[in-house]
TISEPA-709464 format. One record per residue (C-alpha): residue number from 0; x, y, z. Coordinates in nm, 4 decimals, decimal comma, always signed. Each point is the difference from the previous one (the first is absolute). Layout:
<drengus>
{i=NUM&xx=X&yy=Y&zz=Z}
...
</drengus>
This chain:
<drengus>
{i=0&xx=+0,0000&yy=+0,0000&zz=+0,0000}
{i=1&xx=+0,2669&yy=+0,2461&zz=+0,1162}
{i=2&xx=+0,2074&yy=+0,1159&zz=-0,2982}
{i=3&xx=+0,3305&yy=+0,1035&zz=+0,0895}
{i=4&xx=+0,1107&yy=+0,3073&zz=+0,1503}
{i=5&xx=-0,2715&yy=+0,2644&zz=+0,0279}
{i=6&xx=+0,2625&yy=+0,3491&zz=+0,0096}
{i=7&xx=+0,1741&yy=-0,1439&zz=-0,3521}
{i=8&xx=-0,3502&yy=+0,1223&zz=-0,1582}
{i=9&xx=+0,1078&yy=+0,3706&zz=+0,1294}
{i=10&xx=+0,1473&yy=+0,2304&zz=-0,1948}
{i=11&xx=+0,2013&yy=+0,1256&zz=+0,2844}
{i=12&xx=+0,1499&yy=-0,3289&zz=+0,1389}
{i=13&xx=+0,3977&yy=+0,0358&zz=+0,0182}
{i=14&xx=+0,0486&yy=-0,3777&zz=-0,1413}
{i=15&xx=-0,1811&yy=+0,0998&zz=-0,3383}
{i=16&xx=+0,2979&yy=+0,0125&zz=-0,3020}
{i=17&xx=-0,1741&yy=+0,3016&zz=-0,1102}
{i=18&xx=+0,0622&yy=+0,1726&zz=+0,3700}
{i=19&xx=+0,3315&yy=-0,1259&zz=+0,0129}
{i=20&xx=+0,1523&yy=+0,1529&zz=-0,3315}
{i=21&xx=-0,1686&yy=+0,3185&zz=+0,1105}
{i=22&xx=+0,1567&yy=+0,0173&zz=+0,3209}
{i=23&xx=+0,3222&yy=-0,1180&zz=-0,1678}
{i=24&xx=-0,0045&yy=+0,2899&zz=-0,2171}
{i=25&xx=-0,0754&yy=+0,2930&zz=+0,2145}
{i=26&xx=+0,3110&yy=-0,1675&zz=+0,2286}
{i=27&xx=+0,1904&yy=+0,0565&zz=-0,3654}
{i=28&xx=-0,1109&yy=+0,3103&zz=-0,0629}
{i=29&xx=+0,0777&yy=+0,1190&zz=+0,3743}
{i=30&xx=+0,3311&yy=-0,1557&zz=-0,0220}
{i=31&xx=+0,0540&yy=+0,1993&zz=-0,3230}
{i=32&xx=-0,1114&yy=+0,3146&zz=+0,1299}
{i=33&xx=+0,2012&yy=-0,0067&zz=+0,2811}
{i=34&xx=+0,3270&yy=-0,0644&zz=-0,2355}
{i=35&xx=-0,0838&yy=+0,2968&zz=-0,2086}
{i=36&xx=-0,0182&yy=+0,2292&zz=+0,3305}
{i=37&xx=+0,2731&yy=-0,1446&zz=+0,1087}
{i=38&xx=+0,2163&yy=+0,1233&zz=-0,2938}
{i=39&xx=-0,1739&yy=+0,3440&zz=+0,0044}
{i=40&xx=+0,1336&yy=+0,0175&zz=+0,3875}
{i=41&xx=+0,3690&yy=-0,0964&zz=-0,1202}
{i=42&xx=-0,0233&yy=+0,2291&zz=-0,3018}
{i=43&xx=-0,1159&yy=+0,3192&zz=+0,2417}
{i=44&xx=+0,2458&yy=-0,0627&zz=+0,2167}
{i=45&xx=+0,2840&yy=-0,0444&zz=-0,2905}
{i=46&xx=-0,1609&yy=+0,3176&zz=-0,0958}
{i=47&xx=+0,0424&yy=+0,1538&zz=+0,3313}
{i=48&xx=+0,3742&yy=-0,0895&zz=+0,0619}
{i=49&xx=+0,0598&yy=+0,1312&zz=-0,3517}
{i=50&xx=-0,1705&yy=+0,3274&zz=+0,1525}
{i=51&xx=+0,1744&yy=+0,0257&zz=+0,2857}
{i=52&xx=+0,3220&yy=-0,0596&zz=-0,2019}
{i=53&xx=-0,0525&yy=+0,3159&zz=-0,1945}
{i=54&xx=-0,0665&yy=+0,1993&zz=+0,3074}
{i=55&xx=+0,3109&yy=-0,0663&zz=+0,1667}
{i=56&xx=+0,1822&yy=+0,0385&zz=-0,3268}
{i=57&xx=-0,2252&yy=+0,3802&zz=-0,0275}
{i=58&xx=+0,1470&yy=+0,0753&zz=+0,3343}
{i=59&xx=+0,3873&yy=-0,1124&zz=-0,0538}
{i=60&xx=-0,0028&yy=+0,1960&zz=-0,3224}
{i=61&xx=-0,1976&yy=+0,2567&zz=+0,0900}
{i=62&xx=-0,1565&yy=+0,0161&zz=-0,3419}
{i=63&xx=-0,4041&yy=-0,0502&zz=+0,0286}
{i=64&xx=-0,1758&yy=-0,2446&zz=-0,2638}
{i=65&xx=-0,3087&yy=+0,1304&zz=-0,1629}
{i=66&xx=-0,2469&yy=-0,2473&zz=-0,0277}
{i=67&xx=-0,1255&yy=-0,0593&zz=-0,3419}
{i=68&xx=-0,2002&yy=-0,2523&zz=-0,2156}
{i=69&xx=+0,2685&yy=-0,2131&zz=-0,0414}
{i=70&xx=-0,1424&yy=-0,2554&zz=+0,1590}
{i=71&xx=-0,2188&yy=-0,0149&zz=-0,2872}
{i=72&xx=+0,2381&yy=-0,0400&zz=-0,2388}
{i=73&xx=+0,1827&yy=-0,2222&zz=+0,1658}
{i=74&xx=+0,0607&yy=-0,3703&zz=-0,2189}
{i=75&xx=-0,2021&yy=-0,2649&zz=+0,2102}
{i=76&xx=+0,2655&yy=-0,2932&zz=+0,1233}
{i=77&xx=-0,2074&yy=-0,2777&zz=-0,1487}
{i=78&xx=+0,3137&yy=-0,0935&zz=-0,1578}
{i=79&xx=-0,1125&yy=+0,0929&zz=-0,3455}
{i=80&xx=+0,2208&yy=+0,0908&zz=-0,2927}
{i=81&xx=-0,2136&yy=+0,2649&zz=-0,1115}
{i=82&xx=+0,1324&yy=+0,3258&zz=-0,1225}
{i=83&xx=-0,0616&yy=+0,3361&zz=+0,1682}
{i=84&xx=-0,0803&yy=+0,1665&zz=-0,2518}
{i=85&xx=-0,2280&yy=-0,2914&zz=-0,0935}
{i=86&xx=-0,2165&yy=+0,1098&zz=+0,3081}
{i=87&xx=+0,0869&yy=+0,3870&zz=+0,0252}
{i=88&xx=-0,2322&yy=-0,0628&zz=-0,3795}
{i=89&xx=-0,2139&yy=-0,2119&zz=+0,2212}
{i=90&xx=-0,0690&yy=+0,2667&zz=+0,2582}
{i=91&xx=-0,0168&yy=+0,3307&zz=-0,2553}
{i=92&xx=-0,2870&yy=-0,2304&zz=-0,1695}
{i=93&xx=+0,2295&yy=-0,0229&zz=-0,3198}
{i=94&xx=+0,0221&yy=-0,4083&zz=+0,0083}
{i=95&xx=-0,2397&yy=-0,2634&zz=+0,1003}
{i=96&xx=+0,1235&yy=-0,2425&zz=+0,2518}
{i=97&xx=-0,0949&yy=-0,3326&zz=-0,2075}
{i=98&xx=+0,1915&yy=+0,1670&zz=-0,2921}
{i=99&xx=+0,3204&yy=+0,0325&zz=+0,2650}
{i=100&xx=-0,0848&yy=-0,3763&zz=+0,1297}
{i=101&xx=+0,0133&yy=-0,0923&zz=-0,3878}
{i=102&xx=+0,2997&yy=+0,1892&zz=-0,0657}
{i=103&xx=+0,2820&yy=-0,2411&zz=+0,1935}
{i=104&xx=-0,1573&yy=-0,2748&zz=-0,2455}
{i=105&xx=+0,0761&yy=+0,2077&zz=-0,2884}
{i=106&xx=+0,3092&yy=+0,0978&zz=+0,1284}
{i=107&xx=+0,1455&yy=-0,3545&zz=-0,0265}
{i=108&xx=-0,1830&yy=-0,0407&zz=-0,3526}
{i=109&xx=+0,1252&yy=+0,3380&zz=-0,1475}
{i=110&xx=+0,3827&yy=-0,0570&zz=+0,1286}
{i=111&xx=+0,0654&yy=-0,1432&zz=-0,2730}
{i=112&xx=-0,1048&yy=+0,2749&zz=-0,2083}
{i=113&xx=+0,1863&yy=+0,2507&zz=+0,1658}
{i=114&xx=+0,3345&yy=-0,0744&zz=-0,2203}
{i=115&xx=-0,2703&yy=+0,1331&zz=-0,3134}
{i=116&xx=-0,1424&yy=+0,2853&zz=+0,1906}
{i=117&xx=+0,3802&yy=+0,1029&zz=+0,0806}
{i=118&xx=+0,1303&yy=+0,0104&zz=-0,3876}
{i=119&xx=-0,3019&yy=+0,1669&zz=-0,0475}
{i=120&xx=+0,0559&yy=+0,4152&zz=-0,0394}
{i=121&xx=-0,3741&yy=+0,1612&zz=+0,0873}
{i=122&xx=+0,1215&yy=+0,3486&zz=-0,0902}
{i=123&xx=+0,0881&yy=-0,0377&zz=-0,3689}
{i=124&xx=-0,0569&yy=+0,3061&zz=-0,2032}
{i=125&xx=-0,2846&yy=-0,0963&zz=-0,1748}
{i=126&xx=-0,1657&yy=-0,1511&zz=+0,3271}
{i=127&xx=+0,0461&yy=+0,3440&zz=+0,1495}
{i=128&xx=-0,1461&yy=+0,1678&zz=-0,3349}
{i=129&xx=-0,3072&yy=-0,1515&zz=+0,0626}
{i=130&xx=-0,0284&yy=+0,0881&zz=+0,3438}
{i=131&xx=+0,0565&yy=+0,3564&zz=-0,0852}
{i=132&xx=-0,2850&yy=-0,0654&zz=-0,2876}
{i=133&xx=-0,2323&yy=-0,1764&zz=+0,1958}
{i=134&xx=+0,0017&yy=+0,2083&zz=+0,2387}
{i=135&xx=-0,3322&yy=+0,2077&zz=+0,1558}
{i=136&xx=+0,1177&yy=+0,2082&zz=+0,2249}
{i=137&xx=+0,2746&yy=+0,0967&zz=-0,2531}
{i=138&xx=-0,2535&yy=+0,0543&zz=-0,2653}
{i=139&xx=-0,2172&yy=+0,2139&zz=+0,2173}
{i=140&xx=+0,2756&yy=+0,2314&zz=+0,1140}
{i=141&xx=+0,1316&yy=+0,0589&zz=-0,3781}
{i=142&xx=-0,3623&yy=+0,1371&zz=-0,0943}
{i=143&xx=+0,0110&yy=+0,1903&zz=+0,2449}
{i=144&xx=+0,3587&yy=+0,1146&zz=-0,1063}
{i=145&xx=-0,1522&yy=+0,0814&zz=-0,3449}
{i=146&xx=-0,3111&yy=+0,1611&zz=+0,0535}
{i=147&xx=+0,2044&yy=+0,2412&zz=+0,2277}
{i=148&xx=+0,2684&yy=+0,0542&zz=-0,2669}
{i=149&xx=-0,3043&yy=+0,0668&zz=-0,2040}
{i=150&xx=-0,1354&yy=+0,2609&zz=+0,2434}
{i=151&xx=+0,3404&yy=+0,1819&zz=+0,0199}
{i=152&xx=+0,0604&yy=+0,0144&zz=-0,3793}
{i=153&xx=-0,3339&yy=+0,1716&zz=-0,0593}
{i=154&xx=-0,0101&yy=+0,3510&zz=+0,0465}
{i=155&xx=-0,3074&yy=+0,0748&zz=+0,0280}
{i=156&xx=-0,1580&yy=-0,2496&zz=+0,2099}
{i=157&xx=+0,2897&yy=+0,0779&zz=+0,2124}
{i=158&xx=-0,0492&yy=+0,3817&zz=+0,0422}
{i=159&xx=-0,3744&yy=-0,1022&zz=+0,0619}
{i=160&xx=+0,0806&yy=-0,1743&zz=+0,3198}
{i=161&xx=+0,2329&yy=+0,2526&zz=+0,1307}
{i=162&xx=-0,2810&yy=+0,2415&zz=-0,0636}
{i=163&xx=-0,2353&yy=-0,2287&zz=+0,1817}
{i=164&xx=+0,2317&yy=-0,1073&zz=+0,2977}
{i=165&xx=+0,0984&yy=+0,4192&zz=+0,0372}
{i=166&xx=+0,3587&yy=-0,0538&zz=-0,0950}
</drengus>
């Protein structure tokens, strides 16, 4: 008649699998946690000696350290090879970060392209001729150029201004 344990039919009963795993992961999760604080606490307190460091080095010298941003632009020590510049780009919103993540692949691939990149000469004179022709800005400022050259060699519109502007 009697069927076995009545509390395994509960969903809170601590022998269930289901409450076991769940119990097993919070104690994960905890255990985590507390690693991750942990290295916060030993990182602050790096950061404090490093503090204190500079102050008795201020008062030695004399000299007083401004405090800037560099903390900001400061590499991170994940023991990347990443260039600075790579994330100066990063943080001035010039370069994406999964282009700069991409980029040590290609650097491998494109080494050994560099030796036809080198022999290459980007400033040839006709490469630089059409820079100079395709240029706007360039373009822009000679019409400007001429329709003031065409001001100044007309004598009458040019009298007509001074007139107008009381010169």
């Amino acid at each position: 008649m009697g069927g076995g344990d009545l509390n395994m039919k509960k969903s809170w009963h601590p022998l269930l699998l289901k409450n076991q795993e769940r119990v097993w992961l919070e104690e994960k999760r905890a255990l985590e946690e507390k690693k991750k604080l942990d290295q916060l606490r030993k990182e602050k307190e790096e950061e404090r000696q490093l503090q204190e460091l500079q102050r008795l080095q201020e008062e030695q010298t004399g000299k007083k350290r401004t405090e800037k941003l560099e903390w900001m632009y400061a590499t991170p020590a994940t023991g990347t090879s990443t260039n600075t510049n790579d994330l100066e780009d990063y943080l001035l919103g010039k370069k994406r970060v999964d282009k700069i993540l991409i980029g040590d692949e290609h650097a491998k691939l494109g080494a050994s392209h560099k030796s036809f990149i080198a022999t290459q000469n980007a400033n040839t004179p006709r490469d630089v001729a059409a820079k100079v022709r395709e240029d706007p800005l360039l373009a822009i400022k000679q019409q400007e150029q001429a329709a003031y050259q065409a001001l100044m060699s007309n004598p009458l519109r040019l009298r007509e201004l001074q007139e107008r502007n009381g010169i």
